[in-house]
C-alpha positions as CSV (number, residue, x, y, z in Angstrom):
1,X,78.9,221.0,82.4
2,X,75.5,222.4,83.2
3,X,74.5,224.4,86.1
4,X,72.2,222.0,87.0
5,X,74.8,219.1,87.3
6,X,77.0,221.6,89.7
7,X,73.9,222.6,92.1
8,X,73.3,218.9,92.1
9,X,77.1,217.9,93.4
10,X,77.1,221.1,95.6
11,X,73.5,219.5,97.2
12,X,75.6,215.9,97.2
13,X,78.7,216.8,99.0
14,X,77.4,219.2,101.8
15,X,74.4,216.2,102.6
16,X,76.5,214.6,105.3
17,X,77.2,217.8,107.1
18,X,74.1,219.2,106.7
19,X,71.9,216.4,108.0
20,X,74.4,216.0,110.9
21,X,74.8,219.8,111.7
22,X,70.8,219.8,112.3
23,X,70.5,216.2,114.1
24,X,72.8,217.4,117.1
25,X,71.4,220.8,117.1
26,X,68.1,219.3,117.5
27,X,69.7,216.7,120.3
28,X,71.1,219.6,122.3
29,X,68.1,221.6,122.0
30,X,66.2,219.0,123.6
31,X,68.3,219.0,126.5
32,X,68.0,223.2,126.9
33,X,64.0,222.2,126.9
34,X,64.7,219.5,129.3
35,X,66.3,221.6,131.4
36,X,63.9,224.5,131.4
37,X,61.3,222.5,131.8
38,X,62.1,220.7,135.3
39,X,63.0,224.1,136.4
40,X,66.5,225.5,137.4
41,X,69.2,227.3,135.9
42,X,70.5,226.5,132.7
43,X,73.9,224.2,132.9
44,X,75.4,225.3,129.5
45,X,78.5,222.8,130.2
46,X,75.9,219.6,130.5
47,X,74.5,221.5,127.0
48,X,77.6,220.8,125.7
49,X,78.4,217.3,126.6
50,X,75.2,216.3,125.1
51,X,76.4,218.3,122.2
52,X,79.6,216.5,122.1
53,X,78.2,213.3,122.3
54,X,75.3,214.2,119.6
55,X,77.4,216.0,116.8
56,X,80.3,213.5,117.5
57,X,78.9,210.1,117.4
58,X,74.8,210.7,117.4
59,X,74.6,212.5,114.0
60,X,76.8,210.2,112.2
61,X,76.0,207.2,113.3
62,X,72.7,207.8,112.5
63,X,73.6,209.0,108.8
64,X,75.7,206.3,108.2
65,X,73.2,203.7,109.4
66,X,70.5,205.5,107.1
67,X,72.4,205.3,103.9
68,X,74.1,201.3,104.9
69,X,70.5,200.3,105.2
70,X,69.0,202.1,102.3
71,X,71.6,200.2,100.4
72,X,71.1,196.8,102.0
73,X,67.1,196.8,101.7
74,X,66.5,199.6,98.8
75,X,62.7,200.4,98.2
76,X,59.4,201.0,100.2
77,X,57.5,198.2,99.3
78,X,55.8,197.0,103.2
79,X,58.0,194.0,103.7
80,X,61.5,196.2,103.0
81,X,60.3,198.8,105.4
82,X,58.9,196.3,108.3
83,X,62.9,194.6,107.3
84,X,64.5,198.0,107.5
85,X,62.2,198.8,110.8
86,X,63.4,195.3,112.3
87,X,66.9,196.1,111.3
88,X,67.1,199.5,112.6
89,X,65.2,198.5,116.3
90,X,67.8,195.5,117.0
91,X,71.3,197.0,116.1
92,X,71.0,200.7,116.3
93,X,69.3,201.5,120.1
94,X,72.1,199.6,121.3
95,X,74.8,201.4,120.3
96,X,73.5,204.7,120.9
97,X,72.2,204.3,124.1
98,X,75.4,202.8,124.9
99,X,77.7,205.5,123.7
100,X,75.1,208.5,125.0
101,X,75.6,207.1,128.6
102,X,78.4,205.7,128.9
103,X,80.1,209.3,126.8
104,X,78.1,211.2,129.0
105,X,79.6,209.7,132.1
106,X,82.8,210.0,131.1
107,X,82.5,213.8,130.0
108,X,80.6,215.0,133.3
109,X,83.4,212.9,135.1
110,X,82.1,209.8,136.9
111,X,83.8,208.0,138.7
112,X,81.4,204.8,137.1
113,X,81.5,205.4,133.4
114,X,79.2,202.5,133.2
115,X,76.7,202.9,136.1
116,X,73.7,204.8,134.1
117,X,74.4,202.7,131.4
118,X,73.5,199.2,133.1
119,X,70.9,200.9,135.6
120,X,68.8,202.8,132.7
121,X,69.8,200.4,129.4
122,X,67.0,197.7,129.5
123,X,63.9,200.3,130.7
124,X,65.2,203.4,128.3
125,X,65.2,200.5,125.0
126,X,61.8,199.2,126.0
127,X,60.1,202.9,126.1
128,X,62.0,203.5,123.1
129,X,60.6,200.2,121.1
130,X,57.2,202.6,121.9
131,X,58.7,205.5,120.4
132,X,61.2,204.6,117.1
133,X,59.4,202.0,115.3
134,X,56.6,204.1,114.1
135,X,59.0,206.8,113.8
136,X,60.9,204.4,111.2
137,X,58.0,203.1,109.6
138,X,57.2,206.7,108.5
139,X,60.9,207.4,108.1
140,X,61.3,204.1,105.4
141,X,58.4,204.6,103.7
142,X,58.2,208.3,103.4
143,X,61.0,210.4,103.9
144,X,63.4,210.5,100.7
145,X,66.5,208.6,101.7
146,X,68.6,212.3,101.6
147,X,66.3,213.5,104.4
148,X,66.3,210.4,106.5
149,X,69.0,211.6,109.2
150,X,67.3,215.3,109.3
151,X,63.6,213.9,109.6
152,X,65.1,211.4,112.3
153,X,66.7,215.1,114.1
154,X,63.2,216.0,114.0
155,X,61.8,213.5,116.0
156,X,65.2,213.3,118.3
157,X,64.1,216.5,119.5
158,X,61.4,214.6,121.5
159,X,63.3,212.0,122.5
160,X,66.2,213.8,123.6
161,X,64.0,215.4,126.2
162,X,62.7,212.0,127.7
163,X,66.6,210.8,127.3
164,X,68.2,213.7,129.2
165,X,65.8,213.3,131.6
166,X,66.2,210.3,132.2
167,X,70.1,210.4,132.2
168,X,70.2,213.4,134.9
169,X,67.8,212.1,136.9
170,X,69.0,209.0,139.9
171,X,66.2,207.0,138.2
172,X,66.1,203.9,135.9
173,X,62.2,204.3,134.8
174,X,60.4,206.8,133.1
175,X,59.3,209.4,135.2
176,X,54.8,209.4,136.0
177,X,53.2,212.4,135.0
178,X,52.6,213.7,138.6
179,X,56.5,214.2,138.0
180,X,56.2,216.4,134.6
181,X,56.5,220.2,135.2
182,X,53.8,221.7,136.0
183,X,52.9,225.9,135.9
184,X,54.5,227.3,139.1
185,X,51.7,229.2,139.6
186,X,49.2,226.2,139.7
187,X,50.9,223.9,142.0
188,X,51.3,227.0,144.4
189,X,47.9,227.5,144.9
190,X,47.7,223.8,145.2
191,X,50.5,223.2,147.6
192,X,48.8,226.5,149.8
193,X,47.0,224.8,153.3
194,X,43.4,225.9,153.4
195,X,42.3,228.4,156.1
């Protein structure tokens, strides 16, 4: 048995890990820069219910998917990857959205476990149908199939902001720029009345 052949079942068996290890990293990171960003101090127990949520269900769902599909529709020719891209957009947002706010709920304690989710399902999915099909469409026709769930971490980092956001805040819609964070220092000397 060659080196080569062990290096190559090392690379094999510590894939699934790996991939999910640095998707929920990237998750909860994006709800630390969430956080920072709309100012306040930083709530390391909300941090680690999106954690929970992300490295429990989030990373491997999102693996498994990736590798279920991959089999189903193998290839990159344009019509497998617009199937995959179909595929992917109708069964997967679903599910995660439903387990992210309906977990969150129950971790943080809500009386409702199901409020957020049926206030913020239908307008999170349609800003995300602006967001994950091009994400795919590079994803199925790019990314090797081993580095699928890690290029999807990537570009969860994004949308984990948006998400958290979205989940903290009362609202079902995504919030209008005028509502982004903006330097302290500039909207001071905004906010300041004129002598």
């Amino acid at each position: 048995m060659g080196w080569h052949v062990w290096v190559r079942g090392l690379a094999r068996r510590w894939q699934w890990p790996a991939n999910v290890a640095l998707y929920g990293s990237l998750f909860s990171a994006g709800d630390m820069v969430q956080q920072r960003l709309w100012g306040g101090e930083q709530d390391w127990q909300r941090t680690r219910c999106v954690a929970l949520v992300a490295f429990g269900f989030q990373g491997h769902l999102n693996y498994t998917w990736l590798r279920l599909l991959e089999h189903a529709l193998p290839g990159r020719r344009p019509r497998t990857v617009l199937a995959k891209v179909l595929c992917d957009q109708l069964l997967v947002p679903p599910v995660a959205l439903s387990v992210f706010y309906t977990g969150m709920s129950i971790l943080e304690g809500k009386e409702d476990i199901f409020l957020d989710l049926k206030q913020k399902f239908w307008s999170t999915y349609k800003i995300g149908l602006m967001y994950w099909p091009f994400v795919q469409l590079i994803n199925f026709s790019l990314v090797p199939v081993y580095l699928r769930t890690a290029y999807i971490g990537i570009c969860v980092f994004l949308w984990a902001i948006y998400l958290c956001y979205l989940q903290q805040s009362g609202e079902d819609t995504a919030p209008s720029t005028s509502e982004w964070p903006q330097d302290k220092k500039t909207s001071e000397v905004e906010n300041t009345p004129e002598k």
